[in-house]
C-alpha positions as CSV (number, residue, x, y, z in Angstrom):
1,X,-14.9,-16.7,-16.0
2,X,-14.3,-13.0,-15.5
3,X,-13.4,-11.6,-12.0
4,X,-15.3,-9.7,-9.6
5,X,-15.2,-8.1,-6.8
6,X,-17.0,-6.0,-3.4
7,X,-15.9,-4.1,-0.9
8,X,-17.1,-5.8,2.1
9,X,-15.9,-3.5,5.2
10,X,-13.8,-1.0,6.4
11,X,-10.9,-1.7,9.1
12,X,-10.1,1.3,11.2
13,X,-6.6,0.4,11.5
14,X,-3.3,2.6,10.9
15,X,-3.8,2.8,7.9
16,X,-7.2,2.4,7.3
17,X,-8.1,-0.9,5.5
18,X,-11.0,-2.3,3.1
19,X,-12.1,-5.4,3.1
20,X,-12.4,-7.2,-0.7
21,X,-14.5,-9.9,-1.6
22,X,-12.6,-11.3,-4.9
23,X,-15.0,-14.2,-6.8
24,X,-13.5,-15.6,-9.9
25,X,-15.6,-18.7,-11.1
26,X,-16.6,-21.0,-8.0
27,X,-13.0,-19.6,-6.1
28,X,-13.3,-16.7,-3.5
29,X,-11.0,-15.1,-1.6
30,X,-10.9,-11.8,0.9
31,X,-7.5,-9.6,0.4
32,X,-7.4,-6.0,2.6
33,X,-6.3,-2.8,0.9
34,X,-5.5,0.8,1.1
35,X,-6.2,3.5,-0.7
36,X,-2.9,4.9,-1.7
37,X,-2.8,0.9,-3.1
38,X,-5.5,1.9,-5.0
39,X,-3.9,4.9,-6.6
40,X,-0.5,2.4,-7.1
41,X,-2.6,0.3,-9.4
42,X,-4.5,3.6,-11.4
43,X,-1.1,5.1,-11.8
44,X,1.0,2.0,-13.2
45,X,-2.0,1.8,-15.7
46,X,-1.5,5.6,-16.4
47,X,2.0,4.8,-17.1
48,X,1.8,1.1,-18.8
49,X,-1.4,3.0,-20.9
50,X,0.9,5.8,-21.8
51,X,-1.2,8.4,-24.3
52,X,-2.5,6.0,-26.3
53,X,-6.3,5.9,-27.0
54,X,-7.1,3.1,-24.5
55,X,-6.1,5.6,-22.1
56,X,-9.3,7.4,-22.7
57,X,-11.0,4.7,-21.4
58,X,-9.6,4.3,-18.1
59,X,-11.8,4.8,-15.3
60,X,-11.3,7.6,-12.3
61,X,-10.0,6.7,-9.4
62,X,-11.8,7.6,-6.5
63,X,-10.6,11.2,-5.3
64,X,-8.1,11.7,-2.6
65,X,-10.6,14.1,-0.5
66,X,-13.9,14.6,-0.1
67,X,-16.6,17.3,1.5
68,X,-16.9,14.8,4.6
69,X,-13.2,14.1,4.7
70,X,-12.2,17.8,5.2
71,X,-15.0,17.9,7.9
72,X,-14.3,14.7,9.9
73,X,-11.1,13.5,8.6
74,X,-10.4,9.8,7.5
75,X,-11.6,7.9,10.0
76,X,-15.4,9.8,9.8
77,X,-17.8,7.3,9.2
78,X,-19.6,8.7,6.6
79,X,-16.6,9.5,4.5
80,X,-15.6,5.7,5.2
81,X,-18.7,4.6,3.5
82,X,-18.4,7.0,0.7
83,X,-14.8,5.9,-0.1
84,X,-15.7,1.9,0.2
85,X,-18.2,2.9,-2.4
86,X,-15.7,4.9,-4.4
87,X,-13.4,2.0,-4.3
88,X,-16.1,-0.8,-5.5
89,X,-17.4,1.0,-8.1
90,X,-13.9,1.8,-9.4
91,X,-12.9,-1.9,-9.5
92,X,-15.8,-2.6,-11.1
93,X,-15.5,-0.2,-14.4
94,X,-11.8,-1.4,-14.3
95,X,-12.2,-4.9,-14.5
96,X,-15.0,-3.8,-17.3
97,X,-11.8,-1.9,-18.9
98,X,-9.6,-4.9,-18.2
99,X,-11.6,-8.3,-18.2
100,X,-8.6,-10.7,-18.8
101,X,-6.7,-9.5,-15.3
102,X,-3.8,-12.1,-16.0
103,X,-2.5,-9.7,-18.5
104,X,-2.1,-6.8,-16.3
105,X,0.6,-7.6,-13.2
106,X,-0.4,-4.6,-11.0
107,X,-3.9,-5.4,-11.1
108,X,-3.4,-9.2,-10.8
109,X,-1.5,-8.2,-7.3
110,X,-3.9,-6.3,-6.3
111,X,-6.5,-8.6,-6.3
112,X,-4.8,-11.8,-6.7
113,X,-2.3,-11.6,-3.5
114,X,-3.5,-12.8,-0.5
115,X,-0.9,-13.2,2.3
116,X,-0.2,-10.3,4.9
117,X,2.8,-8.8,4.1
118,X,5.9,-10.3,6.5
119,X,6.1,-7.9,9.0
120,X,2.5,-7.3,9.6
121,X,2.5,-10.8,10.8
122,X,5.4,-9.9,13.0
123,X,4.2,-7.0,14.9
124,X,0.4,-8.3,15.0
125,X,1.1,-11.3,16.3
126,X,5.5,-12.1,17.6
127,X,5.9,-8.7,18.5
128,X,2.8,-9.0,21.5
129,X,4.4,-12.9,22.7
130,X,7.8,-11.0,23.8
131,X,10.8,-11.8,23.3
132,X,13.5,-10.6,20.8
133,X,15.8,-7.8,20.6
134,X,15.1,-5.0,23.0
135,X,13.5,-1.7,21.2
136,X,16.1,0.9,19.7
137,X,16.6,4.1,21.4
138,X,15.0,6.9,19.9
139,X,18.1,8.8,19.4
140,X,19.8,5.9,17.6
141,X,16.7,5.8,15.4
142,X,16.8,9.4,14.5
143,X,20.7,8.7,13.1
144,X,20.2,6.3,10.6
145,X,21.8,7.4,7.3
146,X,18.6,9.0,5.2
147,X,18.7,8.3,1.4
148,X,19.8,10.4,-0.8
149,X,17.6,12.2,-3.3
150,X,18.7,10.6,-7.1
151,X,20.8,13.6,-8.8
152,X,18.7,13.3,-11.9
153,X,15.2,12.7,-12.4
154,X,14.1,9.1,-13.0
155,X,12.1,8.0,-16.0
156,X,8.6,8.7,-15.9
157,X,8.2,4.5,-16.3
158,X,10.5,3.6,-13.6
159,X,9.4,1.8,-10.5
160,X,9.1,3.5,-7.6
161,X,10.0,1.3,-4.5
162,X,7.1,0.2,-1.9
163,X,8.2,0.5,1.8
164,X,6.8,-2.8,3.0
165,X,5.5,-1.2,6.4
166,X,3.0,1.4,4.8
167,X,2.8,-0.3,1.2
168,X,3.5,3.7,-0.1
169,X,6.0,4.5,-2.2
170,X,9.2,5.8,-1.5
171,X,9.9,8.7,-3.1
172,X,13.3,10.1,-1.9
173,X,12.4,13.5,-3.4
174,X,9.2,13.9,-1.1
175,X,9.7,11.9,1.6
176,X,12.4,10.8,4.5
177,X,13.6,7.4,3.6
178,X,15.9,5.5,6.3
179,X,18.9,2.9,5.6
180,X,19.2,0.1,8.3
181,X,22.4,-1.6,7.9
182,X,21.7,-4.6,6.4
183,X,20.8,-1.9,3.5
184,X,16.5,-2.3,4.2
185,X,15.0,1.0,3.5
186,X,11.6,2.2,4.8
187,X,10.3,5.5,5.2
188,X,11.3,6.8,8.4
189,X,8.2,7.3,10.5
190,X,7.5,4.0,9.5
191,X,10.7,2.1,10.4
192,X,10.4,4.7,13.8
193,X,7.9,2.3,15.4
194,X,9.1,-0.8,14.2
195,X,12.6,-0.2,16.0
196,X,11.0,0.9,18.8
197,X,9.4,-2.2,19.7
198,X,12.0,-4.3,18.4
199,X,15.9,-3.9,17.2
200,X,15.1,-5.7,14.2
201,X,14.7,-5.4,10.5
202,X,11.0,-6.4,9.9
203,X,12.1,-7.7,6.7
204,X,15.1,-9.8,7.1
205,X,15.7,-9.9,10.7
206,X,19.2,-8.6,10.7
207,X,20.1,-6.5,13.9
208,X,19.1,-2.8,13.5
């Protein structure tokens, strides 16, 4: 049986979130996504596609701003409704484009992996109970050693890291990326409010 899948609803969260129904055969499942997870997928497709004539073929990804997003920003209803649109009907023509999903490990992932990331559980749910290591002083937080930008550019097909706060990539040429010392990275506006409710890394629990 081939896959499908709708976008069901919107969560106004920080980042904002959309709700998928996935249906493959008589199985079902519900997964939440961004948009910039979205764009992850189209790009490593971009890439894996190269400029072969399949390429041609791939569908466009819904577009980063709109008329209503300019007006009302991303939380405006109407350009909430427009994007969860965007999104569906994008997913669709892809899984048109790819049927057999297995074949394709970004786009398996995406629709395929169910489980919150680690420490979304964390702050959602241990961080509100207490307890813990006390939250890291901002001053600490704005000393952590930054990464380095690479001293040559990195092949066009090489993996960009995913900070597992934002699920964005981290890009040391574009953005501020943060060491803790158990050698986590994150970008550092992310890894800013983690510390600051709790001198942890969110990943594997080492002292910050």
């Amino acid at each position: 049986p081939r896959y499908a899948v709708s976008v069901t609803g919107v969560l106004r969260t920080t980042p904002v979130m959309f709700e998928m129904q996935v249906r493959h055969g008589d199985a079902q499942w519900v997964v939440r996504r961004r948009y910039q997870q979205v764009l992850a997928v189209h790009n490593s497709l971009v890439v894996g596609l190269g400029r072969g004539a399949l390429r041609s073929g791939l569908p466009r990804p819904p577009p980063k701003a709109s008329f209503r997003y300019i007006l009302g920003g991303q939380t405006d209803s109407q350009f909430l409704e427009e994007r969860a649109l965007q999104i569906e009907r994008y997913l669709r023509a892809l899984l048109e484009f790819i049927p057999c999903i297995e074949q394709c490990e970004a786009l398996y992932k995406f629709l395929c992996y169910v489980n919150m990331p680690r420490w979304d559980i964390q702050f959602r749910y241990g961080q509100l109970a207490g307890g813990g290591a006390p939250p890291v002083a901002t001053a600490a937080i704005a000393k952590l050693p930054r990464v380095e930008k690479p001293p040559a550019k990195p092949p066009v097909d090489a993996e960009v890291p995913l900070c597992v706060i934002c699920q964005d990539e981290m890009d040391a040429t574009t953005a501020d990326i943060r060491k803790l010392p158990c050698g986590h990275e994150f970008h550092f506006k992310c890894i800013s409010g983690w510390l600051q409710q709790r001198n942890t890394c969110c990943i594997c629990q080492d002292a910050a």
